[in-house]
N, C-alpha and C positions, 0 to 999 in steps of 0.2 A: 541539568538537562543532558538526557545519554548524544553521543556522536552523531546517531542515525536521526534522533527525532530533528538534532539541528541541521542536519540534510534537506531534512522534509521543510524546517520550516525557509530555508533559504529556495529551495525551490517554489514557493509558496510565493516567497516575496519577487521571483523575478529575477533577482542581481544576486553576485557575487559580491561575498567583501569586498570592498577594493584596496587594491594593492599597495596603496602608498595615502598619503594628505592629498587636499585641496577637492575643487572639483573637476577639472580635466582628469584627475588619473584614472586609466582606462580600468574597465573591470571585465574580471572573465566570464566569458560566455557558459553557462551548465547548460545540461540536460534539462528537458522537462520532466524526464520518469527518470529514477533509480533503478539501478538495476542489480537487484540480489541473488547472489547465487546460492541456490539449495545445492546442501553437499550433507551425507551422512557422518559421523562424527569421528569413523576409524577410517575416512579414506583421505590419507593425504596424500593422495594423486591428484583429487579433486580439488584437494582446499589449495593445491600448487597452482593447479587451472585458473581458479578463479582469480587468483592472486594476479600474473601473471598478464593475464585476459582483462585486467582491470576494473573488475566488478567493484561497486560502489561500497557495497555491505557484504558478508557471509551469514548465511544461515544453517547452523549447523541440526539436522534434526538427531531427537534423541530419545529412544525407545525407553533406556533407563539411566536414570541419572547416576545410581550408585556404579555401574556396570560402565557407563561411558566418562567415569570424571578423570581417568586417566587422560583420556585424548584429548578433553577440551580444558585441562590444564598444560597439556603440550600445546595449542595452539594459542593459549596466556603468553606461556614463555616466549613461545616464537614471537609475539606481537606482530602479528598479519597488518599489513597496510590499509586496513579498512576497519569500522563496526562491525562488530563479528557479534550475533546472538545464538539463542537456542529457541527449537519449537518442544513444549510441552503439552500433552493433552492436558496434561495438570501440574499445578507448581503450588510450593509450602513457602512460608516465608524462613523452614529454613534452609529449602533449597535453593531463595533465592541470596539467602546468606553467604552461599559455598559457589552460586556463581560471581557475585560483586568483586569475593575474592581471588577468583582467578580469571578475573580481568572482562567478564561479558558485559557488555554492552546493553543489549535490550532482550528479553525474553519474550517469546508469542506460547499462546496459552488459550483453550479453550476456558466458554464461562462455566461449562454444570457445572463441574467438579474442585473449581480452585477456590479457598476461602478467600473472603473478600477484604480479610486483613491483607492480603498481598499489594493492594489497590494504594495502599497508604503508603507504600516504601520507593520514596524520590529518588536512587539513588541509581537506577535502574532505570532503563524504556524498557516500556510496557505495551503490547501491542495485544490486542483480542483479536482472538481469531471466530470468526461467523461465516455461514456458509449462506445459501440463498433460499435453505427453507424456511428460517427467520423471520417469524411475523412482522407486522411493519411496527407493532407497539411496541415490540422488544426492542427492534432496531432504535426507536427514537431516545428509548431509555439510555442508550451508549452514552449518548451527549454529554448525560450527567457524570459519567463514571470518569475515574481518576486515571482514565489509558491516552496514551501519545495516538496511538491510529490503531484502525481494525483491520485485518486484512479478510478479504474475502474470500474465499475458494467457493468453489460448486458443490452442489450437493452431492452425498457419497455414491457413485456409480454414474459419474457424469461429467466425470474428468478430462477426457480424450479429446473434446472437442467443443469449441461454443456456437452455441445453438443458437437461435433468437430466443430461444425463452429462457436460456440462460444467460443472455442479453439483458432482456427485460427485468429478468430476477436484480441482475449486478446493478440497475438505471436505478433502480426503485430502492433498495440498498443503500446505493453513492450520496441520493439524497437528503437521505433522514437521519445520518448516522452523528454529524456535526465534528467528525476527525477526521485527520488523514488518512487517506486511504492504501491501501494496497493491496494488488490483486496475485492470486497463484496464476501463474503464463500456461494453459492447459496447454499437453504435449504436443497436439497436433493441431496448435494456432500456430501458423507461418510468421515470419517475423516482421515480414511485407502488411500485415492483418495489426498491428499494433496500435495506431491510428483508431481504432475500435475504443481503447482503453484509453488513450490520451482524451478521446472527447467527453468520456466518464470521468476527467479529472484524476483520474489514479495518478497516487508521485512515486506508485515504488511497483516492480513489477521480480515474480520471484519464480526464479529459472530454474526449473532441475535441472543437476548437469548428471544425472545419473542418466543419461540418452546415449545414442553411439555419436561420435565425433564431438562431446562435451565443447571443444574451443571453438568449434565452427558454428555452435550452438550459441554461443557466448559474443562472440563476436556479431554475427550477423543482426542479435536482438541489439547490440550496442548501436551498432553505425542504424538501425531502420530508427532506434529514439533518436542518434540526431540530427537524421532526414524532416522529424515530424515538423508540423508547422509551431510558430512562435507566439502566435496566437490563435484564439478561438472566436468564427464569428457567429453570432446570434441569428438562426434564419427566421421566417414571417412568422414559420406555426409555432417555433419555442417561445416568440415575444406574443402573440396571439393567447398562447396556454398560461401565460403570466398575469392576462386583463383578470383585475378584480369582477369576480360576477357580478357584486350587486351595482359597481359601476355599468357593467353593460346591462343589466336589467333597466337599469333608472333610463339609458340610452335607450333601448328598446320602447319602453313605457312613453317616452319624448316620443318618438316619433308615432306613435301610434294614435297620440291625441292629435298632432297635429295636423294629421291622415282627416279624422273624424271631425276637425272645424274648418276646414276645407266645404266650400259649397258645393 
């Protein structure tokens, strides 16, 4: 199991290891979202930020794998204090051979393009990347597949802001997918606006820090997760949207006889 997926699944569960035996020993309090810092794969000013700024995981993005394996074999060496992966539009199982080796964590990866021998190699997280023009049939297909979580982004020229109906795109998404989730933080959602994604269940949320003032960026999405609340509550219309119909038809149908034998 990669670093990042056991992030996911420990926020998942609620608790922290705890610290010591028995049952008194206290456990520490996490985040409900993760928070990943996107950084390009030759800037290490950025990858010092995130480091620093205390981001959960690094994301390093990577145009070309032969062309970047210098950098993200320095960032091996360095052993950065967190799960550090790569985003690929596409990956071979033998490029994921030359990241295992120098040290990555999980890779994200679009589906056209990547054969599906990738899906089989445990050794690695693996995360699909999907965006919101995804039908819903494909979406439920993920369930089956051999990836730790999906992460979502917006559809392409839709980035800059979320919209209600890129809202509604991500609701509808969140629910048929059956992994963890993780969302891209489009630029200009305020950090205040985060709360949005927390009620989506999202556990991991992915920061460009290619923005101006990178730390102030970094910072502020940290402290707004862990303002969010600790739990979630179910209001009238979500438990309403969950009645079995044919239970409320059989309800309806009762009452309507007993309308008509009424004198």
């Amino acid at each position: 199991m990669s670093k990042l997926q056991e992030k996911l699944e420990r926020i998942s569960e609620g608790n922290a290891q705890p610290l010591g035996f028995g049952p008194a020993v206290a456990r520490t309090k996490i985040a409900p979202m993760l928070v990943i810092a996107s950084v390009p794969a030759r800037n290490t000013e950025l990858i010092a930020i995130a480091t620093k700024e205390g981001a959960d995981a690094l994301l390093v993005s990577v145009e070309n794998l032969e062309k970047d394996n210098k950098s993200l074999a320095r960032i091996g060496r360095d052993k950065v204090d967190m799960p550090w992966g790569v985003s690929l539009d596409t990956v071979t199982r033998q490029d994921i051979e030359k990241l295992i080796e120098i040290g990555c964590d999980f890779v994200i990866f679009t589906p056209a393009k990547t054969p599906a021998e990738v899906l089989t190699e445990e050794r690695i997280g693996k995360v699909l990347k999907i965006d919101t023009s995804m039908t819903d049939s494909l979406a439920r297909s993920v369930n089956r597949l051999q990836v730790d979580a999906v992460l979502i982004s917006p559809a392409s020229g839709d980035e800059s802001n979320l919209t209600v109906h890129q809202l509604m795109m991500f609701e509808r998404l969140a629910g048929v997918t059956g992994k963890h989730l993780l969302a891209a933080m489009p630029p200009g959602l305020s950090a205040a606006e985060l709360e949005i994604f927390w009620g989506l269940e999202v556990r991991g949320l992915v920061v460009d820090l290619t923005v101006e003032q990178p730390e102030r960026r970094l910072s502020e999405v940290k402290q707004a997760i862990q303002k969010l609340p600790t739990t979630r509550k179910k209001t009238k219309e979500k438990m309403r949207a969950t009645l079995p119909m044919h239970k409320a038809s059989a309800e309806k149908s009762e009452s309507e006889e007993d309308e008509e034998e009424e004198p």
